[in-house]
N, C-alpha and C positions, 0 to 999 in steps of 0.2 A: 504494500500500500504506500502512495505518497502521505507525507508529511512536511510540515516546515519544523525546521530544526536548529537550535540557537547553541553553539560550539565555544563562541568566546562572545562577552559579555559589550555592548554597544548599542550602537544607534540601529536602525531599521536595514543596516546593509550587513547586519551577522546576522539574518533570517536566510536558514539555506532548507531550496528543497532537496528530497533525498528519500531515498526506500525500505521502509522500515517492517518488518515481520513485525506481526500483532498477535499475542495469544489467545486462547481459546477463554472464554468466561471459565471461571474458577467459581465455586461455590461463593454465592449469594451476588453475583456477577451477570452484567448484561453485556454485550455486542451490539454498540451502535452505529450503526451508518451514518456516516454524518452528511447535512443536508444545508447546516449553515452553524457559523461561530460566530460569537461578540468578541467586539474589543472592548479593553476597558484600563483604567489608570493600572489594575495590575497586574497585567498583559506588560504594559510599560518598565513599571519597577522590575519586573523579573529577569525582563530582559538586556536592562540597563546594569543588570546585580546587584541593584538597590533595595532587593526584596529579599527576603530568605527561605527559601519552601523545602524543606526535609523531607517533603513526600510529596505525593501526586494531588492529596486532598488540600480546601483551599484551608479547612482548619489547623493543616501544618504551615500556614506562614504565617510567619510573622515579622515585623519591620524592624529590619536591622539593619541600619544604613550604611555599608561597606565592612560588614561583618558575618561571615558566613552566608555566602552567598549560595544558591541552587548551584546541585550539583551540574554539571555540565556533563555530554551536553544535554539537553532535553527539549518535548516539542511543548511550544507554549500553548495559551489557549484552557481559560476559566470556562467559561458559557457555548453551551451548544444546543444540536436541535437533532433530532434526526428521525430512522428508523429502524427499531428493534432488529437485529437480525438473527440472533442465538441468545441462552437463556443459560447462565447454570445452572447445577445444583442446587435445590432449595430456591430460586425463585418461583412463584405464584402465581404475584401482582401483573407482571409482564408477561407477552408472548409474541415471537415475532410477527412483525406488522405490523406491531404499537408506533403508534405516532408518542414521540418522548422530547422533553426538555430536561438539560440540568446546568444548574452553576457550582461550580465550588469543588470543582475534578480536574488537575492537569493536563493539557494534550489534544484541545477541540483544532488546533489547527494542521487536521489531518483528514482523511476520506474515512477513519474508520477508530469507535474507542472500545474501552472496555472500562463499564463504569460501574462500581456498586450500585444496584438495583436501588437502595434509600437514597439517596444521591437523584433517581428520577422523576421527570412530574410528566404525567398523562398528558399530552397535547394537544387540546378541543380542539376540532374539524374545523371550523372559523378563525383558527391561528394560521397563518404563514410558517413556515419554519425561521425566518428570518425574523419573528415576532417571539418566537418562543425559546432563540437563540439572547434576543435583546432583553426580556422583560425580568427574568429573574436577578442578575446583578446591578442592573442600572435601575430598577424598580426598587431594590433595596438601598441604594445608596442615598437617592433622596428622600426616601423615607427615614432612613437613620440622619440624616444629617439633620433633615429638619424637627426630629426629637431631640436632635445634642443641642439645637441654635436657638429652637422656640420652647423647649421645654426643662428652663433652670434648673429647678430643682421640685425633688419631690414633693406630687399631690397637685401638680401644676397638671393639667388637662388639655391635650392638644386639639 
C-alpha cells in the first residue's frame, strides 16, 4: 500500500511517499480503507518534532517541545474516514462495508489503516467521507477551546 512517510523531522518537503506492508487486524482491530484524512495543528507539530507521540494512539502524545520526539520514521495523519475492510478477533460492533470515522490513531495518510475498533464512529449515509475525516478533531478543538476561554472557572455554565 502507498503511504506518506516522515524520515527526518521539517517543513512539508520530508513528506515522502513510499510502500508500506500493513498487517492483518489483531484482536479487537479493524482494517480500514481509507477514503479521506484531516489535517490538523498536530499533523504539524509531529512533523516538525515539536510533538512527542510514543505510540500510534493520539492519547500517547504529548507536548514536549524538542524533547523526545516521534520515533522516526513514521506515517503521519490523526483523523480519517473510510471503509471497513476486515475485522479481528472479538470485534462485533463493525463489519466490512461499514462506512467508519476516527480521530486520535496514527497513520491516516495512507490508502489503508489498522485501527482499534473503540477508536471508530459509524459514519451516517449523509456524511461525505471528507466530512467524517474533518468533524471529529477540528469539532473538538473549538469546543475545548471555547470551554478553556468562556468558561473560568467552576459552576460557570457555557
Amino acid at each position: 500500500m502507498k503511504a506518506i512517510r516522515i524520515e527526518e523531522y521539517g517543513g512539508p518537503e520530508t513528506l515522502r511517499l513510499g510502500n508500506l506492508e500493513l498487517p492483518d487486524p489483531g484482536p479487537g482491530e479493524v482494517h480500514v480503507k481509507l477514503c479521506a484524512a484531516g489535517l490538523n495543528f498536530v499533523d504539524l507539530y509531529l512533523r516538525r518534532g515539536e510533538l512527542r507521540a510514543a505510540g500510534p494512539d493520539f492519547v500517547d502524545v504529548s507536548l514536549r517541545r524538542g524533547e523526545d520526539p516521534s520515533s522516526l520514521p513514521f506515517t503521519p495523519g490523526y483523523d480519517g474516514a473510510g471503509v471497513v475492510d476486515a475485522v479481528g478477533e472479538g470485534v462485533k460492533e463493525f463489519k466490512p462495508g461499514n462506512r467508519v470515522a476516527y480521530t486520535g490513531h496514527l497513520g491516516t495518510y495512507a490508502e489503508a489503516s489498522v485501527v482499534p475498533a473503540s477508536k471508530l464512529i459509524p459514519l451516517p449515509g449523509d456524511f461525505s467521507f471528507e466530512q467524517g475525516a474533518a468533524f471529529p478533531q477540528q469539532g473538538i478543538t473549538p469546543t475545548i477551546s471555547s470551554m478553556n476561554t468562556a468558561c473560568p472557572s467552576l459552576g460557570t455554565q457555557c
